[in-house]
OpenMM code with the backbone's topology and positions (N, CA, C; nanometers):
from openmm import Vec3, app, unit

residues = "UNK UNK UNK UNK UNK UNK UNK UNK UNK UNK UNK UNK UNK UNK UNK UNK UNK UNK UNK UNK UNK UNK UNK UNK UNK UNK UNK UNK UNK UNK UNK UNK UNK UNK UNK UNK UNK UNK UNK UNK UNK UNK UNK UNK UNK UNK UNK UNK UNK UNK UNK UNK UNK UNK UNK UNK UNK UNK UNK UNK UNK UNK UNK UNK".split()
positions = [
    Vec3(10.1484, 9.5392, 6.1272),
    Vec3(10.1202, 9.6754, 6.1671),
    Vec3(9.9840, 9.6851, 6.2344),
    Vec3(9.8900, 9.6241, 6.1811),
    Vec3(9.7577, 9.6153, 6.2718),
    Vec3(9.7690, 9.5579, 6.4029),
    Vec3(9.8624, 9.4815, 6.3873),
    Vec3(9.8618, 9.4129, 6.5695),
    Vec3(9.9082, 9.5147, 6.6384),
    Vec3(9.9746, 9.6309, 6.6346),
    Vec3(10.0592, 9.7574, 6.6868),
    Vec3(9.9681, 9.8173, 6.7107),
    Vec3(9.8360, 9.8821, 6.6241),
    Vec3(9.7542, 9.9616, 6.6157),
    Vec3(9.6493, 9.9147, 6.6811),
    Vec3(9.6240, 9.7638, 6.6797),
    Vec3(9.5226, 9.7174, 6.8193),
    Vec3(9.5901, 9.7123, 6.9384),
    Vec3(9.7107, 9.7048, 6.9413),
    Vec3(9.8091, 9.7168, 7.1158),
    Vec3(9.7387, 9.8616, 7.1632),
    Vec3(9.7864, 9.9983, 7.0593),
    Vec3(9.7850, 10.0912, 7.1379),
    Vec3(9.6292, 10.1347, 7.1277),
    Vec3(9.5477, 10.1055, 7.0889),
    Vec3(9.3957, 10.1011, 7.0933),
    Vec3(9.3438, 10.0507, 7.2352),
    Vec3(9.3676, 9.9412, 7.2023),
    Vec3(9.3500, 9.8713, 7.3384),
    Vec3(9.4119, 9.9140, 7.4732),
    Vec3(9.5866, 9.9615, 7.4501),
    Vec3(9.6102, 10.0434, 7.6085),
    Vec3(9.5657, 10.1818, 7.6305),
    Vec3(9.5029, 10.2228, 7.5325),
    Vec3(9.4417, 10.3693, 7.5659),
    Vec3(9.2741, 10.3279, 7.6211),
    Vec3(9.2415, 10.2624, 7.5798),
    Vec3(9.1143, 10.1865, 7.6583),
    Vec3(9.1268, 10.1569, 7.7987),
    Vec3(9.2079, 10.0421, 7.8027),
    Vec3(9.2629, 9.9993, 7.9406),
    Vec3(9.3232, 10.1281, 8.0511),
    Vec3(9.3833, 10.2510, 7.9811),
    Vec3(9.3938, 10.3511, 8.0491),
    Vec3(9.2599, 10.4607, 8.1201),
    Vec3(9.1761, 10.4302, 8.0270),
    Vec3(8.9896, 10.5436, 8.0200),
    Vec3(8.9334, 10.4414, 8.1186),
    Vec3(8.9575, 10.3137, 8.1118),
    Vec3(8.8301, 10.2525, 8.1925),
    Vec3(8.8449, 10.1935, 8.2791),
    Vec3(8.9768, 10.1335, 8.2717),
    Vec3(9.0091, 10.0412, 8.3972),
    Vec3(9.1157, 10.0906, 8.5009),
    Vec3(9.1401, 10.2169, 8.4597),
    Vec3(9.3134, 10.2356, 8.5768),
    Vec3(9.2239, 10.3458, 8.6672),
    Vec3(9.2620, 10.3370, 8.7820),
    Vec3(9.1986, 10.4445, 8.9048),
    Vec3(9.3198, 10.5377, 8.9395),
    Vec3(9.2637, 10.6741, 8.9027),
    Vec3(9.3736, 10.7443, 8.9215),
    Vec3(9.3755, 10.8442, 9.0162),
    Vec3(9.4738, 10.8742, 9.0899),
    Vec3(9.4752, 10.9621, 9.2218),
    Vec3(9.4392, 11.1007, 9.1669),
    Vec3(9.3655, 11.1853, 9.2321),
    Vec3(9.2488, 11.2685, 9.2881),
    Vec3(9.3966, 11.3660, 9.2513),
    Vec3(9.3528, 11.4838, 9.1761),
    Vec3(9.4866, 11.5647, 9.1085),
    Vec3(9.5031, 11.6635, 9.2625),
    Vec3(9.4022, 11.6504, 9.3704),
    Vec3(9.4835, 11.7520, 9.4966),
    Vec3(9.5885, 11.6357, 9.5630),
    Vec3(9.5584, 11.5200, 9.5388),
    Vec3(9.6475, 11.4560, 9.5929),
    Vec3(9.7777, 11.4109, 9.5648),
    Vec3(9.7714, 11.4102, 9.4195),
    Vec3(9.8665, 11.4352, 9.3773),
    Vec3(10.0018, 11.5423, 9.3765),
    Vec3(9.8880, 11.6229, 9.3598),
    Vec3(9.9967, 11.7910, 9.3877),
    Vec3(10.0542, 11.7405, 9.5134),
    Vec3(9.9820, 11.6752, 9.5975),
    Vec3(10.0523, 11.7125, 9.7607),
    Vec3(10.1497, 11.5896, 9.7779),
    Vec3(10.1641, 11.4925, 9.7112),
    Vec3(10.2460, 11.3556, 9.7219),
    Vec3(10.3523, 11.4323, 9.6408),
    Vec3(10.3796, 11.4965, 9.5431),
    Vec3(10.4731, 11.5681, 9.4411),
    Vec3(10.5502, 11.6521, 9.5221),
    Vec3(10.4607, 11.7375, 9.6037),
    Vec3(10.5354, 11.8278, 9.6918),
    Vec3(10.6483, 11.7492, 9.8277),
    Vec3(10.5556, 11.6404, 9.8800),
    Vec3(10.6450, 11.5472, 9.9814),
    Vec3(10.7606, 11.4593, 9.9102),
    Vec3(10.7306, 11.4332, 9.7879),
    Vec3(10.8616, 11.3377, 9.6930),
    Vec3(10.9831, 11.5155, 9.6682),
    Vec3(10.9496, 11.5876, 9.6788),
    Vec3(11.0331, 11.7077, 9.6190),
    Vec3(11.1271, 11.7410, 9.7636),
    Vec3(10.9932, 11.7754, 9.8544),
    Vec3(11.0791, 11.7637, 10.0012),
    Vec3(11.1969, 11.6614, 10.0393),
    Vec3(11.1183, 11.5817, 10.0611),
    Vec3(11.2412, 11.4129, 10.1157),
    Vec3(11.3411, 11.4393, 9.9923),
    Vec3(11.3210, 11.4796, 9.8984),
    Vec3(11.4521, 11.4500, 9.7689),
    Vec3(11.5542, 11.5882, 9.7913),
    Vec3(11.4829, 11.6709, 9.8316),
    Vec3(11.5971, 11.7934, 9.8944),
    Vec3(11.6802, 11.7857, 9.9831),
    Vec3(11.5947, 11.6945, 10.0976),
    Vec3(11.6502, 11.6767, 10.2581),
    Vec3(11.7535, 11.5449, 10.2142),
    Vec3(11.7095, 11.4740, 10.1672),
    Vec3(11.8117, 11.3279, 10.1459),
    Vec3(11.9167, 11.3593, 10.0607),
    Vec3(11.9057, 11.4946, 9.9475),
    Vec3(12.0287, 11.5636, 9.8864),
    Vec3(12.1280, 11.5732, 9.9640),
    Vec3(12.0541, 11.6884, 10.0830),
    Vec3(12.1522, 11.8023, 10.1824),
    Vec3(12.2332, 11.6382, 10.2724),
    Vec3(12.1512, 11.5176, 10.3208),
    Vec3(12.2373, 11.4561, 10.4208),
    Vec3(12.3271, 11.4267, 10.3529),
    Vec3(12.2790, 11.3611, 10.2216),
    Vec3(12.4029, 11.3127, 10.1445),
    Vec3(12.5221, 11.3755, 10.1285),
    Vec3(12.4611, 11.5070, 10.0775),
    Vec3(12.5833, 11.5897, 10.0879),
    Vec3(12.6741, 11.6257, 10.1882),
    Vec3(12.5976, 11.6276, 10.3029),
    Vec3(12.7239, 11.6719, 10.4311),
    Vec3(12.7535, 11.5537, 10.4421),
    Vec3(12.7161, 11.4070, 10.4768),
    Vec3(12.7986, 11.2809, 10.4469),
    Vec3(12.9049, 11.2874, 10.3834),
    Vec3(12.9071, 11.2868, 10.2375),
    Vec3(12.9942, 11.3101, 10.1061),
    Vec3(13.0702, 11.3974, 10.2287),
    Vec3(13.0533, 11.5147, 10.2709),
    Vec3(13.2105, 11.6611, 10.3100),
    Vec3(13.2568, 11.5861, 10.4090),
    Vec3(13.1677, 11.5140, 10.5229),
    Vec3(13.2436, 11.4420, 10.6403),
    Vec3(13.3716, 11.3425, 10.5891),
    Vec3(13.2887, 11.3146, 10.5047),
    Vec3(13.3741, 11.1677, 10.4805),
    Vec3(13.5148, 11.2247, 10.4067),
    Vec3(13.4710, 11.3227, 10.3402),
    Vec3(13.6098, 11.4014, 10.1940),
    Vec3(13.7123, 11.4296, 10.3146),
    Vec3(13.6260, 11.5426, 10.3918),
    Vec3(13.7606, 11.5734, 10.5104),
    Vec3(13.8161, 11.4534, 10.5927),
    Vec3(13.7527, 11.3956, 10.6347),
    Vec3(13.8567, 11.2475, 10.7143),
    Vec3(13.9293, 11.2008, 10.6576),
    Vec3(13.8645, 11.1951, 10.5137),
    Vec3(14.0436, 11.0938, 10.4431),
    Vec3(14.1239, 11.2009, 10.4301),
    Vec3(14.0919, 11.3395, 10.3574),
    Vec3(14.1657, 11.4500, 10.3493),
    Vec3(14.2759, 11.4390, 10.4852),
    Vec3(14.2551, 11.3985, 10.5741),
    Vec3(14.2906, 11.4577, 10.7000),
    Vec3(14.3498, 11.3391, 10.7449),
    Vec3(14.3370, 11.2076, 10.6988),
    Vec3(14.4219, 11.1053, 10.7200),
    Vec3(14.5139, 11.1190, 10.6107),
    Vec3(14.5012, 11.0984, 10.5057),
    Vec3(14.6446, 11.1187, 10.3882),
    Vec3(14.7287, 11.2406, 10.4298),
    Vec3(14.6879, 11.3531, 10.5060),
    Vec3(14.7667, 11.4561, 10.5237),
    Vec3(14.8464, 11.4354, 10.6705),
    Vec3(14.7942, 11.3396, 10.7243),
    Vec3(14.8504, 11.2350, 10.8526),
    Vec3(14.9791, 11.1399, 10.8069),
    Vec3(14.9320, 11.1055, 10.6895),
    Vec3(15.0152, 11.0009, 10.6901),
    Vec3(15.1428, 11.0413, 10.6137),
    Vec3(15.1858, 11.1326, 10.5619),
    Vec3(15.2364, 11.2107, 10.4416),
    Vec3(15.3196, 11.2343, 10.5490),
] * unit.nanometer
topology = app.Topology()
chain = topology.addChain("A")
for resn in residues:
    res = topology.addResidue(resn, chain)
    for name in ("N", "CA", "C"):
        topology.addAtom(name, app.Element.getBySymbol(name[0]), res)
């Protein structure tokens, strides 16, 4: 149990002194561009996904 309790001792250290962490305006603004691209890459996907539903839709109703 002490070896557990020096792990997380030690990574809360290694977190205070040694990790460099991005500047919290920059953050906000990288959060906002990961939120964007993840909306826009939703919507292509999604009209992909309807293109593709209607073509087979529209070939099985061909072939029938």
């Amino acid at each position: 149990m002490a070896g557990f309790v020096n792990y997380v001792k030690e990574s809360f250290d290694e977190l205070k002194n040694n990790v460099t962490w991005t500047p919290w305006s920059e953050a906000q603004s990288l959060t906002v561009l990961v939120a964007v691209f993840s909306i826009v890459f939703s919507l292509a996907i999604w009209g992909v996904d309807t293109v593709f539903s209607r073509v087979v839709k529209a070939y099985f109703t061909m072939i029938n």
